[in-house]
N, CA, C, O and CB atoms as a CASP TS submission, in Angstrom:
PFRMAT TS
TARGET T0000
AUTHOR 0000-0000-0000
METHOD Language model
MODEL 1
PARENT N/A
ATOM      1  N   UNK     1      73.595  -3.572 -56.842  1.00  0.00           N
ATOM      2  CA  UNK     1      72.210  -3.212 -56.676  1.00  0.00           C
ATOM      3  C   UNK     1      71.867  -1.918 -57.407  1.00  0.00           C
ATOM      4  O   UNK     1      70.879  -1.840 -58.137  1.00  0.00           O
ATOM      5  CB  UNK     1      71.888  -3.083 -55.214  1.00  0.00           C
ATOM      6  N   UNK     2      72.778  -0.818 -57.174  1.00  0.00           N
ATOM      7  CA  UNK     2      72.478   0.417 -57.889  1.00  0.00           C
ATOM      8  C   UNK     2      72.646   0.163 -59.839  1.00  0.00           C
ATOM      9  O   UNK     2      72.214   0.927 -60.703  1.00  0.00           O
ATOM     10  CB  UNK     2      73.724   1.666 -57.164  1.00  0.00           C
ATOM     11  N   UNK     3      73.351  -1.052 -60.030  1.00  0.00           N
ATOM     12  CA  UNK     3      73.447  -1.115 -61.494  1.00  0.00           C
ATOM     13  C   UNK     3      71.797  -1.671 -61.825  1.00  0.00           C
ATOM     14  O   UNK     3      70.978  -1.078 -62.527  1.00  0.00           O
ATOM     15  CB  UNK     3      74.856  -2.277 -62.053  1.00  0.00           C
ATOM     16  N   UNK     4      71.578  -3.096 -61.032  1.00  0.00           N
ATOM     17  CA  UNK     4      70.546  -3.421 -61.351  1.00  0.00           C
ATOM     18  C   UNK     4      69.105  -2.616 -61.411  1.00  0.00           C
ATOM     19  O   UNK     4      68.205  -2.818 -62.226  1.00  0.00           O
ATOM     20  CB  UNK     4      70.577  -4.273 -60.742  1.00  0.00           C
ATOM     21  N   UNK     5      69.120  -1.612 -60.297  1.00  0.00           N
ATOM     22  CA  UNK     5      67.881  -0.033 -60.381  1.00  0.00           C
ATOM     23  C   UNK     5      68.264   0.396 -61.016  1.00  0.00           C
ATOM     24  O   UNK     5      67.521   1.333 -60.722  1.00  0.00           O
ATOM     25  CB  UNK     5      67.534   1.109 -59.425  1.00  0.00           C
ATOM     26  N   UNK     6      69.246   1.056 -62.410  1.00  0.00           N
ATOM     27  CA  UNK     6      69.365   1.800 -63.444  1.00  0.00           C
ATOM     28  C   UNK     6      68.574   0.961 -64.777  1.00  0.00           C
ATOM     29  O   UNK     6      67.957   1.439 -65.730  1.00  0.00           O
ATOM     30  CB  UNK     6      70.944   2.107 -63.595  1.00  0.00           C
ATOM     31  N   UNK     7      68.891  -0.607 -64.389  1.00  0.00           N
ATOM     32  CA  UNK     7      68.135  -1.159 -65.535  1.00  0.00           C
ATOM     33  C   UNK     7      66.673  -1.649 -65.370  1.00  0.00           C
ATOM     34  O   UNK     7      65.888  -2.083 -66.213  1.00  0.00           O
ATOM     35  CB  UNK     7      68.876  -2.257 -66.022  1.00  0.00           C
ATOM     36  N   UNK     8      66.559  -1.480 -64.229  1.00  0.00           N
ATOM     37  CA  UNK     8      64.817  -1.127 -63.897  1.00  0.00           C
ATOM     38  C   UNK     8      64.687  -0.591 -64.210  1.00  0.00           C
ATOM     39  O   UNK     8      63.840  -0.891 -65.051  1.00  0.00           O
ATOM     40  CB  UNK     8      64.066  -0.874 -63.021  1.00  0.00           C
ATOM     41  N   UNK     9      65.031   0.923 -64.309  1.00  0.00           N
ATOM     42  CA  UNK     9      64.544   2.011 -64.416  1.00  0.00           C
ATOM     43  C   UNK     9      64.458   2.612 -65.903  1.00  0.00           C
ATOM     44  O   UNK     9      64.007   3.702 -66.252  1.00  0.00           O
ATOM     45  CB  UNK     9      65.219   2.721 -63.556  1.00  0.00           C
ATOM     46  N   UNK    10      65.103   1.440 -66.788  1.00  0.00           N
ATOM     47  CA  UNK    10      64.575   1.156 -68.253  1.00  0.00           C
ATOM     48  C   UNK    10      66.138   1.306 -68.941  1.00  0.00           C
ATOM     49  O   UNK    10      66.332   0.912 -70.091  1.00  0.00           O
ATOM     50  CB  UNK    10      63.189   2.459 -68.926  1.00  0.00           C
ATOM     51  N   UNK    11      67.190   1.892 -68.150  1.00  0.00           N
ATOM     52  CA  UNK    11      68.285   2.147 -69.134  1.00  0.00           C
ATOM     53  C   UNK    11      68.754   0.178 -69.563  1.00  0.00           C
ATOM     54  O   UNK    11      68.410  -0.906 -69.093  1.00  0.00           O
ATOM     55  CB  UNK    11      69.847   3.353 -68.136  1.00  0.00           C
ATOM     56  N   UNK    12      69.689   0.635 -70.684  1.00  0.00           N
ATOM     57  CA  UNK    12      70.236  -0.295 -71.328  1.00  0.00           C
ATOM     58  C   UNK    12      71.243  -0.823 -70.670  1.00  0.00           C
ATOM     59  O   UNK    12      71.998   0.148 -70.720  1.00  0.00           O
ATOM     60  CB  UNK    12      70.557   0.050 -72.427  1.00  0.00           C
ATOM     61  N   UNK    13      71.924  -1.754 -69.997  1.00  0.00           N
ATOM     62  CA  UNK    13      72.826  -2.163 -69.453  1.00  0.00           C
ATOM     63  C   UNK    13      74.197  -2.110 -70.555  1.00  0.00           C
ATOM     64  O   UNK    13      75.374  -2.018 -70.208  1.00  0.00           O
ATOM     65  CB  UNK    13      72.352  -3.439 -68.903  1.00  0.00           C
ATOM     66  N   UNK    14      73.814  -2.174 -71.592  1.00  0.00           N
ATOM     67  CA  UNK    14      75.195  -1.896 -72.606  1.00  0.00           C
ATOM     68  C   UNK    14      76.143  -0.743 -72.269  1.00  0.00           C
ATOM     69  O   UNK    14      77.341  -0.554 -72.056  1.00  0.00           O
ATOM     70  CB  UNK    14      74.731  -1.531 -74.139  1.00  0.00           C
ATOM     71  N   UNK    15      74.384   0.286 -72.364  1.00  0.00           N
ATOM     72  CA  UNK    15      74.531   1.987 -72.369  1.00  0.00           C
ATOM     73  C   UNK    15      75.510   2.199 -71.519  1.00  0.00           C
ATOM     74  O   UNK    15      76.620   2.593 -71.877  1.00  0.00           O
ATOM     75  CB  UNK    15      73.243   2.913 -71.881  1.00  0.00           C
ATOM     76  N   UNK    16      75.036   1.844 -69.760  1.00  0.00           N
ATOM     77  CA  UNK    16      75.708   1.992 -69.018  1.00  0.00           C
ATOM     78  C   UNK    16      76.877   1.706 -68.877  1.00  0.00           C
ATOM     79  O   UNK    16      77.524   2.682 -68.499  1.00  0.00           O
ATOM     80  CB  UNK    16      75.322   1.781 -68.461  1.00  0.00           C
ATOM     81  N   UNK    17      77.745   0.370 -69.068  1.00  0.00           N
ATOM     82  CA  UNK    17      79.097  -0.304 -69.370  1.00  0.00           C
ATOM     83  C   UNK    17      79.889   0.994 -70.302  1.00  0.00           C
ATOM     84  O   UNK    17      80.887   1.589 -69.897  1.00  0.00           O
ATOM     85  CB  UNK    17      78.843  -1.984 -70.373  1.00  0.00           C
ATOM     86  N   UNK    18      79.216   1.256 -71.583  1.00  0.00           N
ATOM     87  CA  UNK    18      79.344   2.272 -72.480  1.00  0.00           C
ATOM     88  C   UNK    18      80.205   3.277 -71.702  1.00  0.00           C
ATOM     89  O   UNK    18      81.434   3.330 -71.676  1.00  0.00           O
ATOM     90  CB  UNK    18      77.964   2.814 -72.975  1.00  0.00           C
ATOM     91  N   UNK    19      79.151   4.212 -70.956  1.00  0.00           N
ATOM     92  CA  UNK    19      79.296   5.226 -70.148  1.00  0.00           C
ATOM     93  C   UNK    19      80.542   5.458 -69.273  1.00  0.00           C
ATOM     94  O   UNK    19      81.307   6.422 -69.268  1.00  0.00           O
ATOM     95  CB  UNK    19      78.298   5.163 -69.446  1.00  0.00           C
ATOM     96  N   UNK    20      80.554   4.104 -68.386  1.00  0.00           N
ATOM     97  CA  UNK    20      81.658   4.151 -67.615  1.00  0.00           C
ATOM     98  C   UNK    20      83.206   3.819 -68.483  1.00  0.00           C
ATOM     99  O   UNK    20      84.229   4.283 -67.978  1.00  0.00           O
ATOM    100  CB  UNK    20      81.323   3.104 -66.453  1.00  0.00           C
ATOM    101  N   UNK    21      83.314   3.003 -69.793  1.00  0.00           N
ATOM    102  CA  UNK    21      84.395   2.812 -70.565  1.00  0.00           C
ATOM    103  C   UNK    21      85.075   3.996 -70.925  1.00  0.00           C
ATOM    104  O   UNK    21      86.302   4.092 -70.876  1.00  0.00           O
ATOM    105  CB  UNK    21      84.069   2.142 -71.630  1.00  0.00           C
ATOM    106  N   UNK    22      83.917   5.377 -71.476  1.00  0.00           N
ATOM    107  CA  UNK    22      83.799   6.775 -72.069  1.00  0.00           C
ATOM    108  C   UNK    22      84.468   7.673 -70.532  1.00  0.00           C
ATOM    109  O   UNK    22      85.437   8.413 -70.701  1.00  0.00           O
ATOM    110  CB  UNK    22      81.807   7.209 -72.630  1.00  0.00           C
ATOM    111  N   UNK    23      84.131   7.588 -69.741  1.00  0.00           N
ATOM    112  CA  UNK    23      83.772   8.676 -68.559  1.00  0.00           C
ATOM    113  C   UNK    23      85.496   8.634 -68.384  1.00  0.00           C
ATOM    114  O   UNK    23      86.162   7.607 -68.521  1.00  0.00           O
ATOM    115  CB  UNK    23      82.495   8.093 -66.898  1.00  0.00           C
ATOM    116  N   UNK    24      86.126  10.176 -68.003  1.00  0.00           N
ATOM    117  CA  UNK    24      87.131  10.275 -67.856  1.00  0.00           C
ATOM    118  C   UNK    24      87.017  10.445 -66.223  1.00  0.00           C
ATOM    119  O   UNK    24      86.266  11.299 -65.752  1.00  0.00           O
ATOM    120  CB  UNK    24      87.683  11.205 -68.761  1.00  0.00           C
ATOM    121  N   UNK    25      87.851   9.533 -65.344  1.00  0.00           N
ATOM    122  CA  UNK    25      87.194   9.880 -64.345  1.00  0.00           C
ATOM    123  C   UNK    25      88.983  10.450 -63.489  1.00  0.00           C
ATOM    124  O   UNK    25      90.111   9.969 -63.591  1.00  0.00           O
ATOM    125  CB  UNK    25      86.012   8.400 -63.661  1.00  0.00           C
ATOM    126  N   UNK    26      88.407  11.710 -62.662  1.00  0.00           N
ATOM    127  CA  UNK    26      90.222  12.071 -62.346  1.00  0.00           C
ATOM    128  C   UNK    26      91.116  11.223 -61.176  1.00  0.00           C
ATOM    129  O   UNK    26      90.846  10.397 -60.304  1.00  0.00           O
ATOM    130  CB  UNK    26      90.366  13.808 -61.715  1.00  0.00           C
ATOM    131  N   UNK    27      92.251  11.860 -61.629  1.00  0.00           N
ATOM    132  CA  UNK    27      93.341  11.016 -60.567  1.00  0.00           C
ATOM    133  C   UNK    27      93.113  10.701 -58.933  1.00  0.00           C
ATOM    134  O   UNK    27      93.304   9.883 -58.033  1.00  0.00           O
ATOM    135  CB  UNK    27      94.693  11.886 -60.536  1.00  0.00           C
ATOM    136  N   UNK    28      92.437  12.274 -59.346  1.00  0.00           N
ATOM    137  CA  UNK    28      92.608  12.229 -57.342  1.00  0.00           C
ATOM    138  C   UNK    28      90.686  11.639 -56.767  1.00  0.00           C
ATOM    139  O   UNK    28      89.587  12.134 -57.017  1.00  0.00           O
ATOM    140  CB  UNK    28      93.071  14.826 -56.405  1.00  0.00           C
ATOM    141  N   UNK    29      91.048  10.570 -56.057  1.00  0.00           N
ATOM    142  CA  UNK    29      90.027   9.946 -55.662  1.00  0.00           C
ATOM    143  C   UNK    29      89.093  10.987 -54.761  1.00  0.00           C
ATOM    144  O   UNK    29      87.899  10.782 -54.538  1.00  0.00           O
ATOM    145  CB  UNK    29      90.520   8.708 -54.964  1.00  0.00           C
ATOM    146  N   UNK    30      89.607  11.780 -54.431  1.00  0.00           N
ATOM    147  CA  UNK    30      88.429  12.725 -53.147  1.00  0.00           C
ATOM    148  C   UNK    30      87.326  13.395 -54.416  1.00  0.00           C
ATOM    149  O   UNK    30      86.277  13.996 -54.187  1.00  0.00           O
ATOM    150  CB  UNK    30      89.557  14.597 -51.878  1.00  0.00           C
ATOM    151  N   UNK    31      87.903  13.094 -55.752  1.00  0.00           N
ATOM    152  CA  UNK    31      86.919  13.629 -57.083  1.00  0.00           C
ATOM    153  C   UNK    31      86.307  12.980 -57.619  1.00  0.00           C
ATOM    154  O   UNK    31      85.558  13.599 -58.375  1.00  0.00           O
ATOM    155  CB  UNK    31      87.362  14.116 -58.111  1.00  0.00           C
ATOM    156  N   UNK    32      86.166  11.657 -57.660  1.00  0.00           N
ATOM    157  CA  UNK    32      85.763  10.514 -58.225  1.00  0.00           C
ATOM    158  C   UNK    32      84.349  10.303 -57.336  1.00  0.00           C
ATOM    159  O   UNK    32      84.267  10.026 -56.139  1.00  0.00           O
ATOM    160  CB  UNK    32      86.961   9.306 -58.133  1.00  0.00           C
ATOM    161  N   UNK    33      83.378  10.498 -58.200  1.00  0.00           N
ATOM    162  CA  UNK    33      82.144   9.927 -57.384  1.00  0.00           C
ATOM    163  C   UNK    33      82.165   8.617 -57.332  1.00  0.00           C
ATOM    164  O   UNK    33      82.621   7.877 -58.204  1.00  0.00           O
ATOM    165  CB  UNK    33      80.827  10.263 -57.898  1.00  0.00           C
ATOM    166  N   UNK    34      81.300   8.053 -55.531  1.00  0.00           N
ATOM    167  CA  UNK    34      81.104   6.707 -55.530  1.00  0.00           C
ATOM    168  C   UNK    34      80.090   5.794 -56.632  1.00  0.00           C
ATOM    169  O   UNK    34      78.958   6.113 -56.997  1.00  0.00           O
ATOM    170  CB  UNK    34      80.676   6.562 -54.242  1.00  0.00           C
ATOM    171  N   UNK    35      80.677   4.878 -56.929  1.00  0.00           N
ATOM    172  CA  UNK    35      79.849   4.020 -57.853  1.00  0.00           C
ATOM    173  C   UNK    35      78.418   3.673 -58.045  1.00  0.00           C
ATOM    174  O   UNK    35      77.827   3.148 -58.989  1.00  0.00           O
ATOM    175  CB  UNK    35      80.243   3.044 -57.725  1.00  0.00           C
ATOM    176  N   UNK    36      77.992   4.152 -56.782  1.00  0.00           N
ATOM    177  CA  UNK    36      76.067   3.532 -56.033  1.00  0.00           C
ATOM    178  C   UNK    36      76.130   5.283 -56.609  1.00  0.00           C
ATOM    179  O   UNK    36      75.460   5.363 -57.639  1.00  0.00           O
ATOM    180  CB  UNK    36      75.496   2.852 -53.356  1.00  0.00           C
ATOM    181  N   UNK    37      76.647   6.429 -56.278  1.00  0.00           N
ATOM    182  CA  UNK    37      76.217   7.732 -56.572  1.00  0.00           C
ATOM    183  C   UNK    37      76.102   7.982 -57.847  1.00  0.00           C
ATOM    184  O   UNK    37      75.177   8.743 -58.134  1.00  0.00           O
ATOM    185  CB  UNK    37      76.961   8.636 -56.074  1.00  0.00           C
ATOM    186  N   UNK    38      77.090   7.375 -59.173  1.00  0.00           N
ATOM    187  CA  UNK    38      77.253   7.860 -59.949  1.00  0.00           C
ATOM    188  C   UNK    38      76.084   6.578 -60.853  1.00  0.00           C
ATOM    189  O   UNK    38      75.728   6.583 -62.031  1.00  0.00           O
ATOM    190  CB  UNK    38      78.813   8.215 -60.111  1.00  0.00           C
ATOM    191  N   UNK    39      75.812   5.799 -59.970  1.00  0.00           N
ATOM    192  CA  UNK    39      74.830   5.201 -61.161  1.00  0.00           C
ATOM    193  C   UNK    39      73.179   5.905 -60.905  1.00  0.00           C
ATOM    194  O   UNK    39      72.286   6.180 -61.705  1.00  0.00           O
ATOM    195  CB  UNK    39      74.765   3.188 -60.997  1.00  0.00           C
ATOM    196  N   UNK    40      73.257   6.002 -59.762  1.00  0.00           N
ATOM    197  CA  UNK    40      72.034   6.424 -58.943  1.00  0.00           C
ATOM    198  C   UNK    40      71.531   7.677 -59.809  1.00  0.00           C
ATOM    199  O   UNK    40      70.353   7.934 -60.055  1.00  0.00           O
ATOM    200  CB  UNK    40      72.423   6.844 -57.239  1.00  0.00           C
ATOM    201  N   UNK    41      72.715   8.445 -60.247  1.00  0.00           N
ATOM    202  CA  UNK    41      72.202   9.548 -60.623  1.00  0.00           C
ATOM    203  C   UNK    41      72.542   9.904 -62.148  1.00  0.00           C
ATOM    204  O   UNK    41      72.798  11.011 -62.621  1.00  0.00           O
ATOM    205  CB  UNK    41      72.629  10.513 -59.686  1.00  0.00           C
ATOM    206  N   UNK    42      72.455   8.259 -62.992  1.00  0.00           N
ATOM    207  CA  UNK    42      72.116   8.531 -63.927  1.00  0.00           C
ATOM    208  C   UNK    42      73.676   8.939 -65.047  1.00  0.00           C
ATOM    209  O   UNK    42      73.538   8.714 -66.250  1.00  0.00           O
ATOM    210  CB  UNK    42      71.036   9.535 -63.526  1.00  0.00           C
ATOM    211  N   UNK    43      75.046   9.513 -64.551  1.00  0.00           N
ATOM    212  CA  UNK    43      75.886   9.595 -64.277  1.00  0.00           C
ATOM    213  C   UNK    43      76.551   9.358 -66.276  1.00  0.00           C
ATOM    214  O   UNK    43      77.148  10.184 -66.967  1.00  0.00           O
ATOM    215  CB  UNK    43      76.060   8.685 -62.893  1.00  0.00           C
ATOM    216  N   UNK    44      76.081   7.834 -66.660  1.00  0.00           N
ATOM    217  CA  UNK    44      76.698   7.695 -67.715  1.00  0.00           C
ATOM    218  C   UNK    44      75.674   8.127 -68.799  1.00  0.00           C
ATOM    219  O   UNK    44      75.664   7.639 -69.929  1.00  0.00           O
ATOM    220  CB  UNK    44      77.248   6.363 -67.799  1.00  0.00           C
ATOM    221  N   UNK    45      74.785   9.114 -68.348  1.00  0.00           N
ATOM    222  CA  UNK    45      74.262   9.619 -69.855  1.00  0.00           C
ATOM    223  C   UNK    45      74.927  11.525 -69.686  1.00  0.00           C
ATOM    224  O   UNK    45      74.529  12.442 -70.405  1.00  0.00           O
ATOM    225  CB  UNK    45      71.883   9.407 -70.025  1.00  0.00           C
ATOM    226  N   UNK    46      75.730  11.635 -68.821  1.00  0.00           N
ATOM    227  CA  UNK    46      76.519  13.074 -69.093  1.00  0.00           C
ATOM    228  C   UNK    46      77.018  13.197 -69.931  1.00  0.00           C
ATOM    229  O   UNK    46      77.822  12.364 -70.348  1.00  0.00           O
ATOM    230  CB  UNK    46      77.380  13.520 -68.433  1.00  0.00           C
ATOM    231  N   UNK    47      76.715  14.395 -70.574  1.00  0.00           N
ATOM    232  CA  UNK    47      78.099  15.169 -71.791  1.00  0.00           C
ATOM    233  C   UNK    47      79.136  15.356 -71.954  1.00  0.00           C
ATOM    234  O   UNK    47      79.302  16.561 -72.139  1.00  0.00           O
ATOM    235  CB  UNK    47      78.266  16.113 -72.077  1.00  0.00           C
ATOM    236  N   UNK    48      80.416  14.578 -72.018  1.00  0.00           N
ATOM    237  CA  UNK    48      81.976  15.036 -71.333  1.00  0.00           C
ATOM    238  C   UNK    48      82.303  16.200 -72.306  1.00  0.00           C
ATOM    239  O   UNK    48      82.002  16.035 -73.488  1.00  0.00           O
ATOM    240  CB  UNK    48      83.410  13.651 -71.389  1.00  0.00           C
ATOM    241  N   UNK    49      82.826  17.232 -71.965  1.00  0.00           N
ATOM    242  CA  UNK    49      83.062  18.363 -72.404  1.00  0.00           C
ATOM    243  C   UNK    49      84.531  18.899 -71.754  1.00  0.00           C
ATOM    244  O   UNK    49      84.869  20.049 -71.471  1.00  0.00           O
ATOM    245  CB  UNK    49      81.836  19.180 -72.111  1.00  0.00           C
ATOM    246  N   UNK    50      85.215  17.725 -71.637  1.00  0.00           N
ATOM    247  CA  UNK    50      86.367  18.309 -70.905  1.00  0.00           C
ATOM    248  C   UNK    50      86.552  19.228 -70.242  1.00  0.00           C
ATOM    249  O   UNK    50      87.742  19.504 -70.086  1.00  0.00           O
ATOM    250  CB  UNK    50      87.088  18.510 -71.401  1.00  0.00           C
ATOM    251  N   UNK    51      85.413  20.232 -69.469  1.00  0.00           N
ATOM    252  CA  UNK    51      85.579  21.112 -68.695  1.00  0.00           C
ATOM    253  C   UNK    51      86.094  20.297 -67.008  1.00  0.00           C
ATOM    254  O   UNK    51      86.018  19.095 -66.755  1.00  0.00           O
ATOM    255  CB  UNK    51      84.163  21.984 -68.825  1.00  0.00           C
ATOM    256  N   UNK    52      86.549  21.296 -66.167  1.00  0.00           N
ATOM    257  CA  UNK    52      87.868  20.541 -65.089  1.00  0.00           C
ATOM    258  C   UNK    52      86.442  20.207 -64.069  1.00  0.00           C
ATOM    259  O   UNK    52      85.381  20.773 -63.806  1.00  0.00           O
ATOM    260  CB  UNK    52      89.628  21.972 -64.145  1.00  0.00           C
ATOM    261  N   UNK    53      86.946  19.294 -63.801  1.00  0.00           N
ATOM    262  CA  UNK    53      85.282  18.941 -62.533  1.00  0.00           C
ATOM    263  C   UNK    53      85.582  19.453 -61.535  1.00  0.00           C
ATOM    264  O   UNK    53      84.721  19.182 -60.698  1.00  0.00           O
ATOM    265  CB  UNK    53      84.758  17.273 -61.918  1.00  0.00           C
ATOM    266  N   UNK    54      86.717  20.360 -60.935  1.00  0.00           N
ATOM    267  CA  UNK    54      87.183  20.577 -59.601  1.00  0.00           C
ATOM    268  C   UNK    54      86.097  22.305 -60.121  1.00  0.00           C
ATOM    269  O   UNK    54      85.363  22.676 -59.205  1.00  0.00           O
ATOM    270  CB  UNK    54      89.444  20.469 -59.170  1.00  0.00           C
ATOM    271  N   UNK    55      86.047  23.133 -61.335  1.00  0.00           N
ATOM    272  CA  UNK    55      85.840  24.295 -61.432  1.00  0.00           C
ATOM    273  C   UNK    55      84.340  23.723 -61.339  1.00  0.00           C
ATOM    274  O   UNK    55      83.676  24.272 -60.460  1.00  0.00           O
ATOM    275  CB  UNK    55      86.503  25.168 -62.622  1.00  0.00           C
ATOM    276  N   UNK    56      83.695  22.753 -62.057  1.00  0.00           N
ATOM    277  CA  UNK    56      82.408  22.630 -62.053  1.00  0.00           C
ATOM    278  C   UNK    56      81.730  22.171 -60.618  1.00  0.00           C
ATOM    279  O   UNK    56      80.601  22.506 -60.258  1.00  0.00           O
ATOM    280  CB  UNK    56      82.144  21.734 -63.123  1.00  0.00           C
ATOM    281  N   UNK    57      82.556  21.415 -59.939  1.00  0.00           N
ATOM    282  CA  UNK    57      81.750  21.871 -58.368  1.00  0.00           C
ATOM    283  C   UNK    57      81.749  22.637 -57.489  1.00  0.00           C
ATOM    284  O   UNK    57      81.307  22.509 -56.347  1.00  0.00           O
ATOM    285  CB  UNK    57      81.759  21.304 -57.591  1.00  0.00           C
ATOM    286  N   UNK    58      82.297  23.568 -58.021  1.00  0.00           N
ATOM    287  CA  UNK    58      82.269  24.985 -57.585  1.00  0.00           C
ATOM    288  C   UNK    58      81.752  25.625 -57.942  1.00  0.00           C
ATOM    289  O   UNK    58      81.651  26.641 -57.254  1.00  0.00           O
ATOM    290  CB  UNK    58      82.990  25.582 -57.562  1.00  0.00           C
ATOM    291  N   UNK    59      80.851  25.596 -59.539  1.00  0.00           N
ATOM    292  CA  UNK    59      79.604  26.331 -59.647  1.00  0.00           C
ATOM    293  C   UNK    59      79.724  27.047 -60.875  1.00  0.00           C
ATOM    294  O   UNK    59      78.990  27.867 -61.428  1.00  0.00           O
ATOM    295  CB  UNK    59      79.312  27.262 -58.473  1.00  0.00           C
ATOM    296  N   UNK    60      80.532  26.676 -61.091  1.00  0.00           N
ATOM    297  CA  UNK    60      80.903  27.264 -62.721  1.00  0.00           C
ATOM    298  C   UNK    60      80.993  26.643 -63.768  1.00  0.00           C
ATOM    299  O   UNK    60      81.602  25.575 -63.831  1.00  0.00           O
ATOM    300  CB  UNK    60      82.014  27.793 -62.917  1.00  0.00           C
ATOM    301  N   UNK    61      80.450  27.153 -64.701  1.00  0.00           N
ATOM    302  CA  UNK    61      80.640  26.457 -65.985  1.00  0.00           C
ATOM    303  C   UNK    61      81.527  26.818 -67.148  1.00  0.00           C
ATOM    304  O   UNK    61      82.380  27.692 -66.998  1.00  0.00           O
ATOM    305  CB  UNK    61      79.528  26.400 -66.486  1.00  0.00           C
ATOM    306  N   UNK    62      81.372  26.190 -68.310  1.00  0.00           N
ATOM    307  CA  UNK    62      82.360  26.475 -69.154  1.00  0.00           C
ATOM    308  C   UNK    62      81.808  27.681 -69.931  1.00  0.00           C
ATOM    309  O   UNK    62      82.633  28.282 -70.619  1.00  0.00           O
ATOM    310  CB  UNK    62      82.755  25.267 -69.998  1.00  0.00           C
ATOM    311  N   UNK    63      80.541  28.127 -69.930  1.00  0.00           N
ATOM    312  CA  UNK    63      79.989  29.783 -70.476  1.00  0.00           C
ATOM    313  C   UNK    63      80.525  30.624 -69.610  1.00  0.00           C
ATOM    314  O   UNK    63      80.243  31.803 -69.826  1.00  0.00           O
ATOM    315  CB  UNK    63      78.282  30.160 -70.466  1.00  0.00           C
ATOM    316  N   UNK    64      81.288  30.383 -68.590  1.00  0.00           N
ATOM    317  CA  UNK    64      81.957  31.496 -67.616  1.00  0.00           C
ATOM    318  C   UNK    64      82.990  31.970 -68.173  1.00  0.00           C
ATOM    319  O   UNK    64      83.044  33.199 -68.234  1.00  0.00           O
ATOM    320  CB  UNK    64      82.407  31.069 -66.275  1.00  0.00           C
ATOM    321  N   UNK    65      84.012  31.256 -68.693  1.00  0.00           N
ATOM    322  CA  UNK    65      84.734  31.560 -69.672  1.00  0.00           C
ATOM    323  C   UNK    65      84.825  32.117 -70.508  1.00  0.00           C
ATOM    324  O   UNK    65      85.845  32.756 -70.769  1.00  0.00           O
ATOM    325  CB  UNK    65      84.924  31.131 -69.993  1.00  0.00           C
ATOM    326  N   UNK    66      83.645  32.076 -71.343  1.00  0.00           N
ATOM    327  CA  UNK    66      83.760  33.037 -73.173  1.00  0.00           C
ATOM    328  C   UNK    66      84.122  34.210 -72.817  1.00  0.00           C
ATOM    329  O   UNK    66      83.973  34.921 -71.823  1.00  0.00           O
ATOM    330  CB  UNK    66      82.180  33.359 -74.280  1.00  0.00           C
ATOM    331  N   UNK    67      84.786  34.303 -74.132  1.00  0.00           N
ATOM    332  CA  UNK    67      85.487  35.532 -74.388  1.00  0.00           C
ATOM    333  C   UNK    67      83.443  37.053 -74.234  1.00  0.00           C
ATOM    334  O   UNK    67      82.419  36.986 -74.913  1.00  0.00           O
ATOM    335  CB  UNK    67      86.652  35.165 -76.701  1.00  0.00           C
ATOM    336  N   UNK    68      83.717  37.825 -73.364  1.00  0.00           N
ATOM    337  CA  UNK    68      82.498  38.700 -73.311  1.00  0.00           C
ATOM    338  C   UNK    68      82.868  39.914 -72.758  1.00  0.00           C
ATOM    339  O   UNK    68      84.029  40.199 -72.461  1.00  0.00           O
ATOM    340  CB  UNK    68      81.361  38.136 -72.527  1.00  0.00           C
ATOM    341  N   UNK    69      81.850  40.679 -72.605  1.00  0.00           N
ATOM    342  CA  UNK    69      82.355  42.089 -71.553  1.00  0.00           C
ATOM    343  C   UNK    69      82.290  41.563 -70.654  1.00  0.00           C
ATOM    344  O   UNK    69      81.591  40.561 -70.501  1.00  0.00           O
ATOM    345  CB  UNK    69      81.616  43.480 -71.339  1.00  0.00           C
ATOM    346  N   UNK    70      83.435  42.399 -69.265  1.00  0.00           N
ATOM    347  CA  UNK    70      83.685  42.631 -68.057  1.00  0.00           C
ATOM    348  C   UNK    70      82.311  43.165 -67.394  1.00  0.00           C
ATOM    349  O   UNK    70      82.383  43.690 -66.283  1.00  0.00           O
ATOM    350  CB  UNK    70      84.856  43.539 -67.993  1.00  0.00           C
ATOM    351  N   UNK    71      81.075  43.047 -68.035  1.00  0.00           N
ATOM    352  CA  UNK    71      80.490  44.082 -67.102  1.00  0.00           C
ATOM    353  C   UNK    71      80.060  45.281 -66.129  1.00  0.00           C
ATOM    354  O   UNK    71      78.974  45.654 -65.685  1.00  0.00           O
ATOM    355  CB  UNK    71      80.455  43.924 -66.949  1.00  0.00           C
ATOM    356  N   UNK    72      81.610  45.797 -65.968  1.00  0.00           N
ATOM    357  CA  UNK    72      81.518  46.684 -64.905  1.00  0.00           C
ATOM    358  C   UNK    72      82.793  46.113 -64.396  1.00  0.00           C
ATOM    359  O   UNK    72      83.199  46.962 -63.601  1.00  0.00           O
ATOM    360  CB  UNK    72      80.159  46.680 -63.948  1.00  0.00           C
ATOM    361  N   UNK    73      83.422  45.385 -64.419  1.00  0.00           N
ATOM    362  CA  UNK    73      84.350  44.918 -63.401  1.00  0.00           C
ATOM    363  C   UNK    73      85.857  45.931 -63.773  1.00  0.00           C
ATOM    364  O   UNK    73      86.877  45.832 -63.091  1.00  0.00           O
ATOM    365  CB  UNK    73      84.562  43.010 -63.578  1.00  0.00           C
ATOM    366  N   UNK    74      85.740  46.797 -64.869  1.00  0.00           N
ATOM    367  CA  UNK    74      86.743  47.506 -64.631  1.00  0.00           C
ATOM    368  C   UNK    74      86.347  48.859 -64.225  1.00  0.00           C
ATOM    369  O   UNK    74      87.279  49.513 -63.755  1.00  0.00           O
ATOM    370  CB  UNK    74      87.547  47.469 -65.671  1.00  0.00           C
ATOM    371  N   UNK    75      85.546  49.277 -64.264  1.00  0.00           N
ATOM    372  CA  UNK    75      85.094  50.551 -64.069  1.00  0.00           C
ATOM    373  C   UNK    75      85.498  50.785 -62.863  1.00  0.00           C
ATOM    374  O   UNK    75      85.264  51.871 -62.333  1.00  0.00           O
ATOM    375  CB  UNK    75      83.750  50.784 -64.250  1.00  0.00           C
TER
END
């Protein structure tokens, strides 16, 4: 049902198949979004950028990283 509301909702049913073939999805299942969630929300038009999904639901991104000033954090 959630595949068939993505192609209501105008996407390409290829696209989607596409998406999920592409999507690296991880080992450990407590990380793996459910299938109704990950179509629901559109899921296979994300950017994979190999950043770790355990750091990104925690709120961080991969600009957290670059090489930059400390800000203050040594002072």
């Amino acid at each position: 049902m959630a595949f068939t509301a993505a192609v209501n909702r105008g996407h390409d049913p290829a696209d989607i198949v596409a998406g999920v073939e592409q999507c690296r999805f991880s080992a450990e299942t407590r990380y793996q979004p459910h299938p109704k969630t990950w179509l629901n929300a559109d899921r296979w038009l994300d950017e994979e950028d190999g950043f770790d999904p355990v750091l990104r639901a925690a709120g961080l991104k991969p600009e957290d990283f670059l090489d930059r000033p400390l800000r203050g954090l040594l002072q």
